[in-house]
Biopython code that builds the backbone (N, CA, C, O; Angstrom):
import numpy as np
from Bio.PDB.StructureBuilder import StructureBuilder

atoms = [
    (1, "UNK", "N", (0.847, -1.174, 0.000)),
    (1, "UNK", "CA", (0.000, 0.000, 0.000)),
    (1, "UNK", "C", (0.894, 1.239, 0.000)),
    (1, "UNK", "O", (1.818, 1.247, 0.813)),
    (2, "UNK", "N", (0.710, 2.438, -0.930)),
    (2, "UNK", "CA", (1.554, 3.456, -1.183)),
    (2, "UNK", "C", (0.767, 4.639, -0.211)),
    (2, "UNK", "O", (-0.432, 4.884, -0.348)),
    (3, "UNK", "N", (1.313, 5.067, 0.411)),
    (3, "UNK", "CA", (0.596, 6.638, 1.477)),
    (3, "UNK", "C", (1.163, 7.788, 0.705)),
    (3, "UNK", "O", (2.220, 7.949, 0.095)),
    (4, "UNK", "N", (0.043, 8.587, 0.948)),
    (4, "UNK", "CA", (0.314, 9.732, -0.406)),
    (4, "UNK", "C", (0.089, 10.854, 0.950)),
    (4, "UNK", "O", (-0.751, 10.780, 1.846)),
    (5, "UNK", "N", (1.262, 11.998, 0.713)),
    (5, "UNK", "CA", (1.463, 13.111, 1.051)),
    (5, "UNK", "C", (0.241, 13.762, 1.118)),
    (5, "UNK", "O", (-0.595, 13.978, 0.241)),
    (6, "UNK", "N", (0.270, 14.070, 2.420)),
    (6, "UNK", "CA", (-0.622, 15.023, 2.066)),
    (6, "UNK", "C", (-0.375, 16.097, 1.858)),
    (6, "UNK", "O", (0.646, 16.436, 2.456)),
    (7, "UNK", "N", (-1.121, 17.398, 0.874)),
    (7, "UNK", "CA", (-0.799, 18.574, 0.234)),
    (7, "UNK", "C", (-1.493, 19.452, 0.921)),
    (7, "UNK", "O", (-2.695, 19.262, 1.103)),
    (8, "UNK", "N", (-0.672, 20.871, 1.557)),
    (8, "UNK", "CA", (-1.259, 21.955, 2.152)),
    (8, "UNK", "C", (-1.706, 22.540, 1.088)),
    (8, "UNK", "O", (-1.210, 22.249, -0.001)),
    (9, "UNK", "N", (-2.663, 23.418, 1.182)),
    (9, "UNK", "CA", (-3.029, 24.335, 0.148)),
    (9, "UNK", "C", (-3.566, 26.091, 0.763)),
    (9, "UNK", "O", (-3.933, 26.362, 1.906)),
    (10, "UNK", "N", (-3.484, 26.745, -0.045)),
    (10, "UNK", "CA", (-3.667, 28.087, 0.753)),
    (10, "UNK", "C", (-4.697, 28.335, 0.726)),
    (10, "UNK", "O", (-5.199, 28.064, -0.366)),
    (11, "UNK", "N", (-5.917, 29.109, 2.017)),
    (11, "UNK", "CA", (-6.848, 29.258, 1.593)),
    (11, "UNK", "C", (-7.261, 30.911, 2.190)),
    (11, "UNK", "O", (-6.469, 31.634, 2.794)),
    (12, "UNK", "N", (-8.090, 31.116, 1.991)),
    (12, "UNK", "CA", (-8.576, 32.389, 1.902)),
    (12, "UNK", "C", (-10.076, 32.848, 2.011)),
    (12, "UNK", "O", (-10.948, 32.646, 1.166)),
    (13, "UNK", "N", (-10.248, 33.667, 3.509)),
    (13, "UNK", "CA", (-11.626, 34.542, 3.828)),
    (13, "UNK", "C", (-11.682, 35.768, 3.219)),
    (13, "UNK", "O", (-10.782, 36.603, 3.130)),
    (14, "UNK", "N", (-12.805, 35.816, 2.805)),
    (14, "UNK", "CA", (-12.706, 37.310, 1.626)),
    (14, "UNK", "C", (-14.045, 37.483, 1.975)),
    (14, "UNK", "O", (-14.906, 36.604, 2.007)),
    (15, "UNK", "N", (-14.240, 39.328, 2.380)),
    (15, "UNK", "CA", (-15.775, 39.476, 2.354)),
    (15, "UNK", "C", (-15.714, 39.559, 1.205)),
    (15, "UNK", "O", (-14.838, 39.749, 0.362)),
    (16, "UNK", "N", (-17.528, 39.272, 1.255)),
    (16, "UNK", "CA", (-18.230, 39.241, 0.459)),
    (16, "UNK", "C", (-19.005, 40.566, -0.377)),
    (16, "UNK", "O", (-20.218, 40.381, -0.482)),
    (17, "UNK", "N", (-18.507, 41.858, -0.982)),
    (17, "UNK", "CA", (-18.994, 42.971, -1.250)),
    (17, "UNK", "C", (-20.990, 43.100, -1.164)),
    (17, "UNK", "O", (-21.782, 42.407, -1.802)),
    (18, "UNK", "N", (-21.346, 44.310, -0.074)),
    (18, "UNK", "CA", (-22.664, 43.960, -0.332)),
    (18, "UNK", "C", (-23.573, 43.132, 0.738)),
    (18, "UNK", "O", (-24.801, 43.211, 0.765)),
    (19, "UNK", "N", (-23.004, 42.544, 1.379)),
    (19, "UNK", "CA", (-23.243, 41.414, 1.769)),
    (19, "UNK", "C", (-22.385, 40.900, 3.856)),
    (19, "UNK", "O", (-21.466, 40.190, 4.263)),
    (20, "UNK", "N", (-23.359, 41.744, 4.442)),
    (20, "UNK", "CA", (-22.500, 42.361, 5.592)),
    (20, "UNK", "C", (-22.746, 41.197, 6.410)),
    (20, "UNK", "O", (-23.890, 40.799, 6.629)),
    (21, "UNK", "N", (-21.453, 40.496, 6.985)),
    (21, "UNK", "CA", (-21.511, 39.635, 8.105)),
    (21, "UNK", "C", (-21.089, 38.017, 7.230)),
    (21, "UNK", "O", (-20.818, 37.086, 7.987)),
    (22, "UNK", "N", (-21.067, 37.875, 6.468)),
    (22, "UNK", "CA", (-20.528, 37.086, 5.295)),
    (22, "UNK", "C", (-19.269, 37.418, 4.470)),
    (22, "UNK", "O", (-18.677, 38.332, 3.897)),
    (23, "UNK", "N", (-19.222, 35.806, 4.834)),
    (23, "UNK", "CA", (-17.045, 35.906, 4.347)),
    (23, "UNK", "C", (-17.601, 34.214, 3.420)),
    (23, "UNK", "O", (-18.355, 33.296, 3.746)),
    (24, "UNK", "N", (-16.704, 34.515, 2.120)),
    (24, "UNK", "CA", (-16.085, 33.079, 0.790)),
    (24, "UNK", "C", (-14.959, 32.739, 1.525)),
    (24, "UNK", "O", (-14.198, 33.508, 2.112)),
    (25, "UNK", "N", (-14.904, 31.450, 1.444)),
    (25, "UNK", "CA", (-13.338, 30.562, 1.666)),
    (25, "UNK", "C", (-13.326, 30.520, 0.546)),
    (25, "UNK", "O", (-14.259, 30.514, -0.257)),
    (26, "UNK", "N", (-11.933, 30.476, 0.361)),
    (26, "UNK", "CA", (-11.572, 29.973, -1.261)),
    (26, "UNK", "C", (-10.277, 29.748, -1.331)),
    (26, "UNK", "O", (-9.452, 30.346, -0.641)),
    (27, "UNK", "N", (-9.985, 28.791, -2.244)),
    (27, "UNK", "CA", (-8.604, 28.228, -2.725)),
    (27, "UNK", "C", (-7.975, 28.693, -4.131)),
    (27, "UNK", "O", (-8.535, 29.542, -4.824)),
    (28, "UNK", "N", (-6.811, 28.091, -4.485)),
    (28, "UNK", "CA", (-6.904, 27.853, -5.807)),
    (28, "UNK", "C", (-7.840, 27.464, -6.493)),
    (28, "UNK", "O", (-8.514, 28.226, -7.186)),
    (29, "UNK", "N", (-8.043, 26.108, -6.399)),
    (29, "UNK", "CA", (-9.245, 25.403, -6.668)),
    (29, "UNK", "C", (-10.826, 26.445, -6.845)),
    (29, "UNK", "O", (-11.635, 26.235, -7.749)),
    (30, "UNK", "N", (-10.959, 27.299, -6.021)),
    (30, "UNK", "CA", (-12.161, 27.675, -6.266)),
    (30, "UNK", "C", (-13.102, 27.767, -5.106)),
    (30, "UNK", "O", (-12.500, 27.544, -4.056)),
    (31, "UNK", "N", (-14.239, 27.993, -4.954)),
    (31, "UNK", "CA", (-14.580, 28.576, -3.595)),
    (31, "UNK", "C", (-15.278, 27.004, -2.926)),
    (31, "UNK", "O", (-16.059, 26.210, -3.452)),
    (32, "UNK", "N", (-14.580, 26.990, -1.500)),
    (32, "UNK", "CA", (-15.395, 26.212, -1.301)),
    (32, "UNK", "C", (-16.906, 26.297, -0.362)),
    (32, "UNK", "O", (-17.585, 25.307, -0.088)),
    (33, "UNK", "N", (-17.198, 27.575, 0.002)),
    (33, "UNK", "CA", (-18.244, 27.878, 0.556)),
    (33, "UNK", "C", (-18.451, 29.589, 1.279)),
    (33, "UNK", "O", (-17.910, 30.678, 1.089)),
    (34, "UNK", "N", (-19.371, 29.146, 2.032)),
    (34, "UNK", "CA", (-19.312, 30.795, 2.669)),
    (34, "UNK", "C", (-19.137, 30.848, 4.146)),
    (34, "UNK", "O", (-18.491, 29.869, 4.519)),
    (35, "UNK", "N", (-19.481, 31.643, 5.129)),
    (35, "UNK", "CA", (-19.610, 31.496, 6.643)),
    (35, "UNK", "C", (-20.486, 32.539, 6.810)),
    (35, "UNK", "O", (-20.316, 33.497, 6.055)),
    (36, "UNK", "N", (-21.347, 32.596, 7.578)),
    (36, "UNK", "CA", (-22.166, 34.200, 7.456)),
    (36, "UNK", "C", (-22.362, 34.496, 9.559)),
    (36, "UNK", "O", (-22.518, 33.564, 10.348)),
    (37, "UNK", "N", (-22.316, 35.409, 9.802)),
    (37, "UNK", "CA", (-22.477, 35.588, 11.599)),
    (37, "UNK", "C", (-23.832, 35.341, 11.434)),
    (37, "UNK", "O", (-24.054, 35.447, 10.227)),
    (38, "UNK", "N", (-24.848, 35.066, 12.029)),
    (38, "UNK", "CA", (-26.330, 35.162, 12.479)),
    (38, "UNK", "C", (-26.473, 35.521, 14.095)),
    (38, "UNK", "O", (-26.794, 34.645, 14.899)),
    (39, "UNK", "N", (-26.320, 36.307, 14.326)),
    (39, "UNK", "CA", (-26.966, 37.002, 15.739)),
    (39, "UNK", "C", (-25.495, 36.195, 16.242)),
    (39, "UNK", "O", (-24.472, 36.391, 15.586)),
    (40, "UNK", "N", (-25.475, 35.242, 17.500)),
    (40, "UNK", "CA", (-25.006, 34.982, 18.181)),
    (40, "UNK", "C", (-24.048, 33.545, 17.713)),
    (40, "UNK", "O", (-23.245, 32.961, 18.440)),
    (41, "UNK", "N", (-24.307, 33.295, 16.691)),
    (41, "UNK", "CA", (-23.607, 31.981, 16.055)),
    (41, "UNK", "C", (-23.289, 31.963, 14.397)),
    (41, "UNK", "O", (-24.078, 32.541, 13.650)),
    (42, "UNK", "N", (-22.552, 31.535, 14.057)),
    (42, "UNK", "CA", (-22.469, 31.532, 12.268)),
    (42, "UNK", "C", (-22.430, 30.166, 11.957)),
    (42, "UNK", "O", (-22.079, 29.315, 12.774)),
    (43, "UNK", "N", (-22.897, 29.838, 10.406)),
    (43, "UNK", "CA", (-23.800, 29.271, 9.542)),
    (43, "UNK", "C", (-22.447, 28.881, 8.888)),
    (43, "UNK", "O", (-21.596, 29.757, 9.046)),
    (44, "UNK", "N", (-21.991, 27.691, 8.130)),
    (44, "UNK", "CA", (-21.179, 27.334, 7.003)),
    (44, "UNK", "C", (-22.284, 26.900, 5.950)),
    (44, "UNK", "O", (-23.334, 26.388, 6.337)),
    (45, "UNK", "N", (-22.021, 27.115, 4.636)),
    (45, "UNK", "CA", (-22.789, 26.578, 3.415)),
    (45, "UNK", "C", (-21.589, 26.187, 2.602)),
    (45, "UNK", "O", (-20.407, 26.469, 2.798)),
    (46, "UNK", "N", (-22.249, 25.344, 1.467)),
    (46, "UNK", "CA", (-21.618, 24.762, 0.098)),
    (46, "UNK", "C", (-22.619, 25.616, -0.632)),
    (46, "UNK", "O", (-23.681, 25.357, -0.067)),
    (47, "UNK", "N", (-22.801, 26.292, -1.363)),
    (47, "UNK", "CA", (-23.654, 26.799, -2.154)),
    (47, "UNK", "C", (-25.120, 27.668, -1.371)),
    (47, "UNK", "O", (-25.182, 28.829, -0.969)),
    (48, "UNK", "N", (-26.153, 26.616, -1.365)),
    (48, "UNK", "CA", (-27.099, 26.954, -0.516)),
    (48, "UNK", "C", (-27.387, 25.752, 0.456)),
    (48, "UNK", "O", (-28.429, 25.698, 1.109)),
    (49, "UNK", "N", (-26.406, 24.789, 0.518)),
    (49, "UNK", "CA", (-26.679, 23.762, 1.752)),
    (49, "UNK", "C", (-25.697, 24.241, 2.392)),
    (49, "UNK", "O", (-24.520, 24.533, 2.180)),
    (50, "UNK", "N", (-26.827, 24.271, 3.665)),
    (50, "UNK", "CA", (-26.411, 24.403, 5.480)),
    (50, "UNK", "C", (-25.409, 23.035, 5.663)),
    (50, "UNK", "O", (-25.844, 21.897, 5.486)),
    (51, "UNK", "N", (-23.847, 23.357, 6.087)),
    (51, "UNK", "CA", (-23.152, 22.375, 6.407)),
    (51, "UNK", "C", (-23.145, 22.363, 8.017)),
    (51, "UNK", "O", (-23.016, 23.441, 8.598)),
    (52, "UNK", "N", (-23.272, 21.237, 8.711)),
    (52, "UNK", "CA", (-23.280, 21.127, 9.730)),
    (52, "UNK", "C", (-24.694, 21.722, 10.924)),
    (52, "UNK", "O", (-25.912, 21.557, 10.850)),
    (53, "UNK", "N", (-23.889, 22.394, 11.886)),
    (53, "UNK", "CA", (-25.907, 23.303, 12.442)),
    (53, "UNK", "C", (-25.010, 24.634, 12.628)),
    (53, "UNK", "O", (-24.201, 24.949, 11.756)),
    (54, "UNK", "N", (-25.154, 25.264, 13.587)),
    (54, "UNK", "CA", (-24.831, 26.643, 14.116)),
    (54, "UNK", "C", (-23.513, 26.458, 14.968)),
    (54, "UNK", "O", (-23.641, 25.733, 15.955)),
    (55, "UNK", "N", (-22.737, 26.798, 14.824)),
    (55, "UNK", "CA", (-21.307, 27.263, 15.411)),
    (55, "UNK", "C", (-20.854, 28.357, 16.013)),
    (55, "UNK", "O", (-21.166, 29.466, 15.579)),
    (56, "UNK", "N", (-19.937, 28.187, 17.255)),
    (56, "UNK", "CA", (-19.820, 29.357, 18.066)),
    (56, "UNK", "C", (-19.025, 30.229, 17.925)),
    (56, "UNK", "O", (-18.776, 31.097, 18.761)),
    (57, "UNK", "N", (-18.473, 30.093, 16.735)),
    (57, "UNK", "CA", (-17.047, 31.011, 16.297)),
    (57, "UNK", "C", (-17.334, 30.446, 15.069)),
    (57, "UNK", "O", (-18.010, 29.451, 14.808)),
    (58, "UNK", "N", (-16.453, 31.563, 14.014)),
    (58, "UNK", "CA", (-16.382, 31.417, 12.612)),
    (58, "UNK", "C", (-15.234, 30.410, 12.625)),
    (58, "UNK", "O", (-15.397, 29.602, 11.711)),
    (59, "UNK", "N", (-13.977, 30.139, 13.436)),
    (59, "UNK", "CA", (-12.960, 29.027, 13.078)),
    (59, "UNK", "C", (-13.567, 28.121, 12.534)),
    (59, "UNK", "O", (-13.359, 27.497, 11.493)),
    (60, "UNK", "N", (-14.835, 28.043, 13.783)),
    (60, "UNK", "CA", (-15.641, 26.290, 13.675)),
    (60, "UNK", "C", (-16.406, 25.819, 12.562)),
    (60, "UNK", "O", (-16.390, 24.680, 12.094)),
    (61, "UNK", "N", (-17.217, 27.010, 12.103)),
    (61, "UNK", "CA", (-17.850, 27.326, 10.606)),
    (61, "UNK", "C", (-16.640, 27.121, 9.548)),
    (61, "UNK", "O", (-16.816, 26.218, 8.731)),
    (62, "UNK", "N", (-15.474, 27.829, 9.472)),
    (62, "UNK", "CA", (-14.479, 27.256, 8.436)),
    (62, "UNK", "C", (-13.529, 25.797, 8.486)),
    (62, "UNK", "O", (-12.723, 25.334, 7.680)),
    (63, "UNK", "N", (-14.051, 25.282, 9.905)),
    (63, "UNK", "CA", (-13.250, 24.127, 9.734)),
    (63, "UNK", "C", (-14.276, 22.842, 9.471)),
    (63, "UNK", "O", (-13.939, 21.663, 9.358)),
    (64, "UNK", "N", (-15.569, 23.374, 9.409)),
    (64, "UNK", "CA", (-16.539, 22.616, 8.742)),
    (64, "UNK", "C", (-16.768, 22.551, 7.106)),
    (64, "UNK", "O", (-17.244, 21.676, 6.382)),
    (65, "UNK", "N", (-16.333, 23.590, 6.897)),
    (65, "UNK", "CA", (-15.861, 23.729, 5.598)),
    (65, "UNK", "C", (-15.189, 23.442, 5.028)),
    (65, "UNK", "O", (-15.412, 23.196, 3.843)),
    (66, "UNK", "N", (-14.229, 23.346, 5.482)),
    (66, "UNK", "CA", (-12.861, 22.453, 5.242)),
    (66, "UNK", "C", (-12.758, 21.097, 4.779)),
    (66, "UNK", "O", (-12.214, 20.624, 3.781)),
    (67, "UNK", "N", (-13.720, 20.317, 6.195)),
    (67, "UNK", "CA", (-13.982, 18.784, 6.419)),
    (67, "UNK", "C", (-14.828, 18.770, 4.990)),
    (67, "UNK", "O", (-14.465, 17.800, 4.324)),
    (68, "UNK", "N", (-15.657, 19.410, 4.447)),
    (68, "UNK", "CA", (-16.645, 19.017, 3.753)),
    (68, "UNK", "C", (-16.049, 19.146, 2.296)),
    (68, "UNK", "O", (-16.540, 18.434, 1.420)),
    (69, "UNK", "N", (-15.137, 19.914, 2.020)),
    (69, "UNK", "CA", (-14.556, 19.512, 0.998)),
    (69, "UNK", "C", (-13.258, 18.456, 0.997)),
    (69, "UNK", "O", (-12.936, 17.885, -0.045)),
    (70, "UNK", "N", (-12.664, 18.281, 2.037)),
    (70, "UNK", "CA", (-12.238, 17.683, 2.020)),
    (70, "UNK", "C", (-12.906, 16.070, 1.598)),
    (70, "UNK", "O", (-12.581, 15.386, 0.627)),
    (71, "UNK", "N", (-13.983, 15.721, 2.723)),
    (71, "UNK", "CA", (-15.113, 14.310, 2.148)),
    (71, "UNK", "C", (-14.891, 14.397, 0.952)),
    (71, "UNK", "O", (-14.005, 13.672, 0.499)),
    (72, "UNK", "N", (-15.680, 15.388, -0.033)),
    (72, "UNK", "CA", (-16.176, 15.391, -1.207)),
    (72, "UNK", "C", (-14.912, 15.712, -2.588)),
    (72, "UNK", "O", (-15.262, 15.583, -3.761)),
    (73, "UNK", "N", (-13.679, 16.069, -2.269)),
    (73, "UNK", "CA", (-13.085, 16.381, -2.985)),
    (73, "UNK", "C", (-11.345, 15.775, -2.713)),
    (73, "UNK", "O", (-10.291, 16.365, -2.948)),
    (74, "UNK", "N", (-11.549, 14.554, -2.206)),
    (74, "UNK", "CA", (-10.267, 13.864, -2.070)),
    (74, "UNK", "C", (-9.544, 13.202, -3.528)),
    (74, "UNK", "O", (-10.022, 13.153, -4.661)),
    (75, "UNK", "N", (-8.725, 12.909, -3.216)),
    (75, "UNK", "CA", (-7.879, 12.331, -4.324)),
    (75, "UNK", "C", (-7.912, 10.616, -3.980)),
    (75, "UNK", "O", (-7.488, 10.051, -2.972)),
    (76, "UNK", "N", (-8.621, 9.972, -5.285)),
    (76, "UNK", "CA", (-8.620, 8.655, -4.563)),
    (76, "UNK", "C", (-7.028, 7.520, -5.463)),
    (76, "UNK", "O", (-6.784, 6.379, -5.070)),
]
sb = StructureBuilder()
sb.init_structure("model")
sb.init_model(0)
sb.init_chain("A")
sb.init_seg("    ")
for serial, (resi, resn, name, xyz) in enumerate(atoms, 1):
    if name == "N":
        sb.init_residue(resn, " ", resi, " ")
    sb.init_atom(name, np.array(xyz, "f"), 0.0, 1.0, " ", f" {name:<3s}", serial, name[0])
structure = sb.get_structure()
């Protein structure tokens, strides 16, 4: 069995122009979602699906984000 490196990649919170309380992650690759504050907790999405439930910090919202592309976008 061969174990493959794993590859850091850079990523990046960017508001969102317009659009107050909402930040894009994004990579090279391309965006992988959003994070938005809601009152007392923030929201991660893929598009318009809710990843995960409500989070107490935005870290937690981007490291749900993370996981979820990671699932969906591994190298097999």
């Amino acid at each position: 069995m061969t174990s493959k490196k794993k590859q850091n990649i850079a990523l990046s919170l960017e508001d969102i122009p317009d659009t107050p309380n909402t930040w894009r992650l994004t990579s090279a690759q391309g965006v992988l979602g959003t994070v938005s504050q809601e009152g007392d907790y923030y929201l991660a999405r893929t598009g318009s699906t809710l990843v995960g439930g409500k989070y107490k910090n935005a870290d937690d919202a981007v490291e749900a984000l993370i996981a979820e592309y990671n699932l969906h976008h591994h190298n097999a």
